[in-house]
ZATI-351972 format. One record per residue (C-alpha): residue in one letter; x, y, z. Coordinates in steps of 0.2 Angstrom, whole numbers, padded with zeros to 4 digits, always signed. Layout:
REM residues N
AXYZ;...
END
This chain:
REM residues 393
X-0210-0032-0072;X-0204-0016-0065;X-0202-0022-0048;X-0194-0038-0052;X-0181-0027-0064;X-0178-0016-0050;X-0176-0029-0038;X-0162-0035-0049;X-0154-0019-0052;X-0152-0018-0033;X-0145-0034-0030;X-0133-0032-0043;X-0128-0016-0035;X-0126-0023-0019;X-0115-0039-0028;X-0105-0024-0035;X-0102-0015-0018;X-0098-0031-0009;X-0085-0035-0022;X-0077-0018-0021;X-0079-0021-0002;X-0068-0036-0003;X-0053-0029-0013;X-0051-0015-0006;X-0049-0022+0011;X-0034-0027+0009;X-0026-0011+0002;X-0021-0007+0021;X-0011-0018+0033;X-0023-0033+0043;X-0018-0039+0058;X-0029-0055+0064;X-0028-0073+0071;X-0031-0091+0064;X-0046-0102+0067;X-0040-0122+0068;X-0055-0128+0081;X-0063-0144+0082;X-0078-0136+0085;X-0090-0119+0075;X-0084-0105+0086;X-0098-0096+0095;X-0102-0076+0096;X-0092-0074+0109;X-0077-0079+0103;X-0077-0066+0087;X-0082-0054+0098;X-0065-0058+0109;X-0054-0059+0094;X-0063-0044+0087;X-0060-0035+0105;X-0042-0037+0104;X-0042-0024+0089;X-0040-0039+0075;X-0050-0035+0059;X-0049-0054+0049;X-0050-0071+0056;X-0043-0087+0044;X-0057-0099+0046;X-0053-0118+0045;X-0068-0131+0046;X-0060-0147+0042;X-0060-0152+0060;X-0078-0148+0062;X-0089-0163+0062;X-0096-0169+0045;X-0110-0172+0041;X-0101-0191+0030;X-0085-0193+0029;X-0075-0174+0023;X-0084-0160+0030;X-0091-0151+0016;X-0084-0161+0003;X-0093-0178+0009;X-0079-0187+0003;X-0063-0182-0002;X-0061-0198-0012;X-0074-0195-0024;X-0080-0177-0024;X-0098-0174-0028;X-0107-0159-0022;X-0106-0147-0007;X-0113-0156+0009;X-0130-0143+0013;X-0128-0145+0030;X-0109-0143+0032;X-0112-0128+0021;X-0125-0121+0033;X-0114-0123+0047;X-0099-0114+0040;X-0113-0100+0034;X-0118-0097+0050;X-0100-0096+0057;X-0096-0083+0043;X-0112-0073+0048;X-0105-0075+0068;X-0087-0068+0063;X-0097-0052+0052;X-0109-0048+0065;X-0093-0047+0078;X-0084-0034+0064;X-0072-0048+0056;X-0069-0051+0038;X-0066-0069+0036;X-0052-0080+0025;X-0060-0099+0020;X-0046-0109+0020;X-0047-0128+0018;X-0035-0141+0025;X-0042-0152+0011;X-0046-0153-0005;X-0052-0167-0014;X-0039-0181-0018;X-0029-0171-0006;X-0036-0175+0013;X-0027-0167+0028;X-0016-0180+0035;X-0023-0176+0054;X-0039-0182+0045;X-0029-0199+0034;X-0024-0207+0049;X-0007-0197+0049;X-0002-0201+0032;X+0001-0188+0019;X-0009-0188+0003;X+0002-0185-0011;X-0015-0190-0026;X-0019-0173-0031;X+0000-0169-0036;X+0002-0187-0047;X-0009-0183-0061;X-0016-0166-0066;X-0032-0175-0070;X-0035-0175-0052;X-0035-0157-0050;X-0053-0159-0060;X-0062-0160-0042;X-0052-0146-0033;X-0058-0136-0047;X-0076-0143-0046;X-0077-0139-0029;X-0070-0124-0028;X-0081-0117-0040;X-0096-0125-0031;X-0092-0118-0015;X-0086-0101-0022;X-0104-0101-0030;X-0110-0105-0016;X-0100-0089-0004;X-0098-0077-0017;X-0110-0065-0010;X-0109-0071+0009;X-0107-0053+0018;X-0089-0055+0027;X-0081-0064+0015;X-0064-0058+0010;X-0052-0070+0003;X-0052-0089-0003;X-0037-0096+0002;X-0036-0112-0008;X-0028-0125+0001;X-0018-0123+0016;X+0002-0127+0016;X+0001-0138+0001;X+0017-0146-0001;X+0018-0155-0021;X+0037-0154-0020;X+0036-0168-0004;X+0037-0184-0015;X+0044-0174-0030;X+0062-0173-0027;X+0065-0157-0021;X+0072-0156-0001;X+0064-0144+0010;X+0073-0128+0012;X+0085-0131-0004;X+0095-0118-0010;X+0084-0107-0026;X+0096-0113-0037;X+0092-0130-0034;X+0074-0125-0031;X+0072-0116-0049;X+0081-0131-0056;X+0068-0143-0048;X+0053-0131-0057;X+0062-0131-0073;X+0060-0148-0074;X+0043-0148-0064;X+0033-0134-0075;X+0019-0139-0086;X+0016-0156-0078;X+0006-0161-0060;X+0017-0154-0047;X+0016-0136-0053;X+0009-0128-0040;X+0008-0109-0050;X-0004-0118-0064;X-0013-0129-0049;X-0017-0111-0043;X-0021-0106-0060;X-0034-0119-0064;X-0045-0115-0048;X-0044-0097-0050;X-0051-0099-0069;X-0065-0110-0060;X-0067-0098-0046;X-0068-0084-0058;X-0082-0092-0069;X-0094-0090-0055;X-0085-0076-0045;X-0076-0063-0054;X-0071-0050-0038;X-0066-0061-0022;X-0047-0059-0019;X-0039-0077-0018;X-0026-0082-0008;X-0012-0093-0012;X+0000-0101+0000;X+0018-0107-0006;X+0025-0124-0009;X+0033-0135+0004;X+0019-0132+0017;X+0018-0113+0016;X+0037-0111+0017;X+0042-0091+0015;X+0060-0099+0007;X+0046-0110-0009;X+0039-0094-0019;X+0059-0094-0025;X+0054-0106-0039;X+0040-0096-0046;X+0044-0087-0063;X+0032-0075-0061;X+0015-0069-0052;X-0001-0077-0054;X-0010-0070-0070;X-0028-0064-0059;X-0023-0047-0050;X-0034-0050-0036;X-0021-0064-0028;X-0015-0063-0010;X+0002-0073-0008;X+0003-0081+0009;X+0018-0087+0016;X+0020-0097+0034;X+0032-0093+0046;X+0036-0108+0062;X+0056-0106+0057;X+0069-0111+0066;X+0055-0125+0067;X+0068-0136+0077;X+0067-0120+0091;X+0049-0115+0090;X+0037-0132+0091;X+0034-0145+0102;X+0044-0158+0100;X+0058-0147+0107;X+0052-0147+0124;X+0055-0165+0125;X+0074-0162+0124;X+0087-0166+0137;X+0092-0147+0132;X+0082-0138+0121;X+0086-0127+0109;X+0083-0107+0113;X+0080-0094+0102;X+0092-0083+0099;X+0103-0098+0098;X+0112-0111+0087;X+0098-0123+0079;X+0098-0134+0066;X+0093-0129+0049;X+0093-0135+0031;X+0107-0147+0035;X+0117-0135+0046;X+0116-0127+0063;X+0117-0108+0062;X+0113-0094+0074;X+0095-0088+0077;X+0091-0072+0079;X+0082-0055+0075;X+0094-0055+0060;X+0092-0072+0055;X+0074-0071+0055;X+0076-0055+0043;X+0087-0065+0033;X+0075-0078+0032;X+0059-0068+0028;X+0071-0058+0015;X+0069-0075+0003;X+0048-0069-0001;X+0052-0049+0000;X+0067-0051-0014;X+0055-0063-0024;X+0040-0052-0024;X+0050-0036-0029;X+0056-0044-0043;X+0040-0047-0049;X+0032-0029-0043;X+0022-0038-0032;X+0014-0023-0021;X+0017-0028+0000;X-0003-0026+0003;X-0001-0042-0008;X+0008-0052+0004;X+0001-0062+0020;X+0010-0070+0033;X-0004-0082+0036;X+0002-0090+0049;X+0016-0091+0062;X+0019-0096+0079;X+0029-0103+0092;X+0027-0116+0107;X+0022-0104+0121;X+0030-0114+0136;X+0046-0109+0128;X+0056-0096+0139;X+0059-0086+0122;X+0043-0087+0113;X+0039-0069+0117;X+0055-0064+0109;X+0053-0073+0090;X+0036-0067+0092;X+0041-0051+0092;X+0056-0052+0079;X+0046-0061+0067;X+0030-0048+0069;X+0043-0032+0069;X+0049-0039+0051;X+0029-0041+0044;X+0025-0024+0051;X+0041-0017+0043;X+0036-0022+0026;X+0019-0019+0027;X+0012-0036+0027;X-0005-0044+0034;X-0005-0056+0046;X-0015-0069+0055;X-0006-0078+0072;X-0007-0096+0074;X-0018-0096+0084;X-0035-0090+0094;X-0040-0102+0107;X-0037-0118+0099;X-0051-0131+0105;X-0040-0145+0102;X-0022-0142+0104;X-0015-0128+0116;X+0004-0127+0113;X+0001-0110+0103;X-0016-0102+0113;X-0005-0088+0120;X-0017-0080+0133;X-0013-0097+0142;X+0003-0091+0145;X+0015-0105+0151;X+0007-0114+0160;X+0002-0132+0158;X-0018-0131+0153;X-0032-0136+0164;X-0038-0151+0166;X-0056-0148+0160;X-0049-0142+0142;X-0043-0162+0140;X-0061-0166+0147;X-0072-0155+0135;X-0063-0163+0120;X-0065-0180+0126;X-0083-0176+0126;X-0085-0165+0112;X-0091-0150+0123;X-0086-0129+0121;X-0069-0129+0127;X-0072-0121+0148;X-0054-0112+0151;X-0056-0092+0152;X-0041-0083+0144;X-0033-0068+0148;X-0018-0054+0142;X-0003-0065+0146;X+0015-0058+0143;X+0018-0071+0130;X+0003-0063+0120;X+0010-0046+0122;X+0017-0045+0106;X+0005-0050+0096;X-0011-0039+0108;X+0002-0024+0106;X+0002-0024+0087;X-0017-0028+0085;X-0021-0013+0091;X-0014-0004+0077;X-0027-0001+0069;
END
């Protein structure tokens, strides 16, 4: 009897110290990358990330291969336990990331009635914001799978859906003005396009079975730093992280601009929200101003703000440059931050070590196949900015 009481009392104490662990990780700025790849990363790859000076990765598995139809889920249709075997798998790629010195962020591209849409046949799934009823199986598996990671060594954060966007087929434009955005919530609140009460059902699932993990949240209209405008307040659980994304001008930064006749540069004149306006170190402050203005005037604290993700198309001549306006405005304020992202298995327009040029011929061939992605990376000057700054620690 002694022994078995003991042995409880030390794992409790080791729950307790991991829990503490967790939170007070973020009380100092974190400087890491995203991970989007089709396939588990290896050691090596942790350690490479890790090498650079990052101390947290953002972990995606929904490219990963399933075991049925969703990883982890089974079926994002009709949700009904954690997949063992996808579990596993995404266990042992925490236990890869620790043992290299990262903390690690789950963050799903899908939830249930809410697949990907690079995993829907390129159509956005709109079911989880038509009937609150539908958040049921969010919640069910979150709490499973929180159940499941709540003491995983590594963990630090659950980021709960990545870049939902509610307001899509819900009559709000993309980029409105916060007048028109608070209007929009005024009308939306209480019913199933809130996005504040989605996030506050699955933390009161979460918490059930995981009181400590810090939660991260990401705002509406796919992560858009201009969405947390609506919100009338801060989440009720005091161990939330509020993530933003950052890929604006997105007309400048992404791919489809390198397919112009003449693209647009940064700094430069690039459409926006309806107009076309002048790009530059001040308009990207300007821009990012829209979620430090909102979080002061809730007394949300800066270690409680993420810039999850942000990036630019590297083959552009001025990526280095919004690289570095973008990440001198995150340091400013004191926020964490995660690139987008650390060699990518499966799409290279933002793997920065590659530089600028076009990407070997064996990347295409290893995906084809399904094999470890063969091309070696290096420091190039379009990953200056971001090496420069993980080194801060």
């Amino acid at each position: 009897m002694f022994k078995i009481s003991a042995l409880c009392l030390a794992l409790a104490l080791s729950a307790s110290v991991r829990a503490a662990d967790r939170a007070a990780f973020w009380t100092t700025t974190q400087r890491g990358g995203n991970s989007f790849n089709r396939l588990p990363p290896d050691t090596r790859y942790y350690q490479d990330l890790r090498g650079y000076g990052a101390s947290w990765v953002r972990l995606s598995y929904d490219k990963w291969k399933p075991e049925q139809r969703d990883f982890l889920m089974g079926n994002a249709d009709d949700y009904q336990q954690l997949v063992a075997s996808d579990l596993a798998t995404l266990k042992a790629s925490v236990a890869k990331a620790h043992a290299a010195g990262l903390k690690v962020v789950i963050a799903p591209l899908s939830l249930p009635l809410s697949r990907w849409s690079q995993n829907n046949q390129g159509k956005f799934d709109d079911r989880i914001w038509q009937d609150k009823a539908h958040w049921k199986a969010a919640g069910q598996f979150w709490q499973d799978l929180a159940r499941a990671l709540k003491d995983t060594p590594g963990i630090a954060a659950y980021n709960l859906i990545n870049e939902p966007a509610p307001e899509k087929q819900g009559g709000l434009a993309e980029h409105a003005s916060a007048p028109d955005m608070q209007a929009w919530y005024a009308n939306a609140q209480g019913g199933s396009r809130d996005l504040p009460a989605f996030y506050q059902y699955l933390i009161a699932q979460i918490r059930a079975v995981d009181p400590y993990t810090p939660v991260m949240v990401d705002a509406g209209w796919y992560g858009a730093a201009d969405a947390f405008v609506y919100w009338p307040e801060a989440l009720q659980d005091k161990r939330v992280l509020y993530s933003f994304h950052m890929y604006e001008p997105y007309q400048a930064t992404s791919g489809p601009n390198l397919k112009r006749k003449q693209p647009y540069r940064y700094p430069g004149d690039v459409p926006f929200a309806g107009k076309t306006q002048l790009w530059n170190q001040q308009r990207v402050a300007q821009y990012l101003d829209a979620v430090n203005g909102w979080a002061r005037s809730l007394a949300i604290a800066p270690e409680q703000i993420v810039m999850g993700e942000f990036g630019c198309v590297r083959m552009l001549d001025s990526c280095s440059q919004y690289l570095d306006d973008v990440l001198s405005y995150a340091e400013d304020k004191r926020y964490h931050w995660a690139f987008y992202s650390f060699r990518e298995d499966a799409w290279d327009a933002m793997d920065y070590e590659l530089g600028q040029a076009k990407v070997h011929w064996r990347y295409w061939e290893a995906m084809e196949k399904g094999l470890p992605d063969p091309v070696k990376r290096s420091a190039t000057p379009e990953f200056e900015p971001i090496r420069k700054r993980l080194q801060q620690r």
